[in-house]
PyMOL CGO cylinders between C-alpha atoms (Angstrom):
from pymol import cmd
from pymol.cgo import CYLINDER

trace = [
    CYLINDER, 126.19, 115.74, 125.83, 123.12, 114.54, 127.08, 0.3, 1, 1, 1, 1, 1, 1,
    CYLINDER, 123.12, 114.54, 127.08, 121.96, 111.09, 128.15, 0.3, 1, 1, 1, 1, 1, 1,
    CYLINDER, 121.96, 111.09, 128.15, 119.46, 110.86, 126.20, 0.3, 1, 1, 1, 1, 1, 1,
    CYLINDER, 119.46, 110.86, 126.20, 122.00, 111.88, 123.18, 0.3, 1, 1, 1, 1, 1, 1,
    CYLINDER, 122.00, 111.88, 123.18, 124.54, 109.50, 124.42, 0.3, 1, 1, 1, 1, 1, 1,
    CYLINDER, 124.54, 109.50, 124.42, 121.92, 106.64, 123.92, 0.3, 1, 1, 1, 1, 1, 1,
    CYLINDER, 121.92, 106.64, 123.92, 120.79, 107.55, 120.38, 0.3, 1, 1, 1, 1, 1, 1,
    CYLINDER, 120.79, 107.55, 120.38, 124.58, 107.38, 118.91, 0.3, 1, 1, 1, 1, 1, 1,
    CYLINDER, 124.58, 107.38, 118.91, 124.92, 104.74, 120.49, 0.3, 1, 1, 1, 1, 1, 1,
    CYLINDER, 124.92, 104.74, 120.49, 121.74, 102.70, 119.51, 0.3, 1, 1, 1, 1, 1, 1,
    CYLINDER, 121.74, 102.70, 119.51, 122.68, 104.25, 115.72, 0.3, 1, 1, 1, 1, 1, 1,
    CYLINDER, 122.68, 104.25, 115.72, 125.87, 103.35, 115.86, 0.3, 1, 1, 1, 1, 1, 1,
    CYLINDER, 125.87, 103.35, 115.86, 125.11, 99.79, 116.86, 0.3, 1, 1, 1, 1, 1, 1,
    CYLINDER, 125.11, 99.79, 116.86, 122.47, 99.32, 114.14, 0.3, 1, 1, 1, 1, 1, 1,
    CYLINDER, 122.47, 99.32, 114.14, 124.63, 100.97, 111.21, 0.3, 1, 1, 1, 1, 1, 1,
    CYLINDER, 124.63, 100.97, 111.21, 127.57, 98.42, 112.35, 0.3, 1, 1, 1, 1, 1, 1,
    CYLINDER, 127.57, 98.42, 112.35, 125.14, 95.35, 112.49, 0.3, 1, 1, 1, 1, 1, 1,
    CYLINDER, 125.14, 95.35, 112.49, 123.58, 95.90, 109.20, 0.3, 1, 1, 1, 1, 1, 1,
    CYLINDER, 123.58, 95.90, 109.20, 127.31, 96.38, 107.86, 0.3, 1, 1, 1, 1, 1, 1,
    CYLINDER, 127.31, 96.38, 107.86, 128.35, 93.47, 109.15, 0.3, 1, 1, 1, 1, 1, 1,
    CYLINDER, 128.35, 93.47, 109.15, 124.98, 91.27, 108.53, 0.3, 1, 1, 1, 1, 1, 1,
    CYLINDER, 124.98, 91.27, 108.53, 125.47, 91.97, 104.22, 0.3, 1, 1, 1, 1, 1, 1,
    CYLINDER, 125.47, 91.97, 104.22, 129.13, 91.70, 104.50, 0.3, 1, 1, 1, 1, 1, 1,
    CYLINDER, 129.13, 91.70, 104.50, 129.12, 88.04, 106.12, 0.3, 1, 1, 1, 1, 1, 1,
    CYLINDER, 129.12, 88.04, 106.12, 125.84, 87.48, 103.52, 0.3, 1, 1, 1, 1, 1, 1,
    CYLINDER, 125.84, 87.48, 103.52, 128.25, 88.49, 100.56, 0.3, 1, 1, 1, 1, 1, 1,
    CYLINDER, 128.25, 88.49, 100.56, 131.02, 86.39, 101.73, 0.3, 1, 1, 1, 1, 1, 1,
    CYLINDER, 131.02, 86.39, 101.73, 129.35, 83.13, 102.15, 0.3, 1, 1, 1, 1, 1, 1,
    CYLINDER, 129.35, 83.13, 102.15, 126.82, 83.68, 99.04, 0.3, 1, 1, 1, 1, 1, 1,
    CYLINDER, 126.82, 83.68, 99.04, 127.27, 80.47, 96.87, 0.3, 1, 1, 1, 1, 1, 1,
    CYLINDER, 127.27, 80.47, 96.87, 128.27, 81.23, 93.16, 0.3, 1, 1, 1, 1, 1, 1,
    CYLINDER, 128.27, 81.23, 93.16, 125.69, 80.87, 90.24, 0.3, 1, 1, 1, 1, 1, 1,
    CYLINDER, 125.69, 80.87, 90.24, 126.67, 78.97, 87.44, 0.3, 1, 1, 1, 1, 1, 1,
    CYLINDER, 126.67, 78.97, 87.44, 127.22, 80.91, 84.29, 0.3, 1, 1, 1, 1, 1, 1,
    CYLINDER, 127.22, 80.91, 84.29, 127.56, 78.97, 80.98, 0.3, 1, 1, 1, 1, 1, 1,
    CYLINDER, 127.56, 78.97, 80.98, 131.06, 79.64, 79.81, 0.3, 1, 1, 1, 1, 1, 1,
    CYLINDER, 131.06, 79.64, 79.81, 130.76, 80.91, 76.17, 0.3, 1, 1, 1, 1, 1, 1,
    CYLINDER, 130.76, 80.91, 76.17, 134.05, 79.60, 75.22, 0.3, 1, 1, 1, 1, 1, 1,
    CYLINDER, 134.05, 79.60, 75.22, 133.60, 75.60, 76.29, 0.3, 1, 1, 1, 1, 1, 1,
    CYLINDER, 133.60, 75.60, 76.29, 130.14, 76.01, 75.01, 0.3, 1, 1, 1, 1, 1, 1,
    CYLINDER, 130.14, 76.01, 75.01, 131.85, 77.17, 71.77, 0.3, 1, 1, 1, 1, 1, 1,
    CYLINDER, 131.85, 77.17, 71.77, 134.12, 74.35, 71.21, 0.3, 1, 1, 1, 1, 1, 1,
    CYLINDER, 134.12, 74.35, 71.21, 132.28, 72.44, 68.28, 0.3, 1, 1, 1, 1, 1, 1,
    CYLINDER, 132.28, 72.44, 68.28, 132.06, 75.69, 66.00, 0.3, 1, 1, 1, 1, 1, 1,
    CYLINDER, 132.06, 75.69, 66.00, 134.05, 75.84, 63.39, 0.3, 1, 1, 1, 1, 1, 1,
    CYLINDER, 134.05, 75.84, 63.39, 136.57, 78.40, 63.17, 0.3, 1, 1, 1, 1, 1, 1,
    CYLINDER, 136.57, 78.40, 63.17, 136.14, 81.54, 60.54, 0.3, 1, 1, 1, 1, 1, 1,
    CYLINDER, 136.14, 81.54, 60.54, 139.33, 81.98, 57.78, 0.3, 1, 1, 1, 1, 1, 1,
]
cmd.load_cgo(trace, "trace")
């Protein structure tokens, strides 16, 4: 192989990895959203018979 090959894995390689590990840190420290929980919001309604 080829410098000039050698250099473009490389340079691919490095960017692929960086991306991967750029959204895999962002999904880890991503702060929850609050959902409304349907059953505590349901507490006052009356039960069917």
């Amino acid at each position: 192989m080829n410098t000039e090959a050698i250099i473009t894995m490389v340079l691919t390689q490095g960017i692929v990895i960086g991306f991967t590990a750029y959204f895999f840190y962002k999904v880890l420290t991503i702060k929850p959203k609050s959902e409304p929980d349907s059953f505590s919001d349901n507490n006052e309604v009356e039960e069917r018979q």
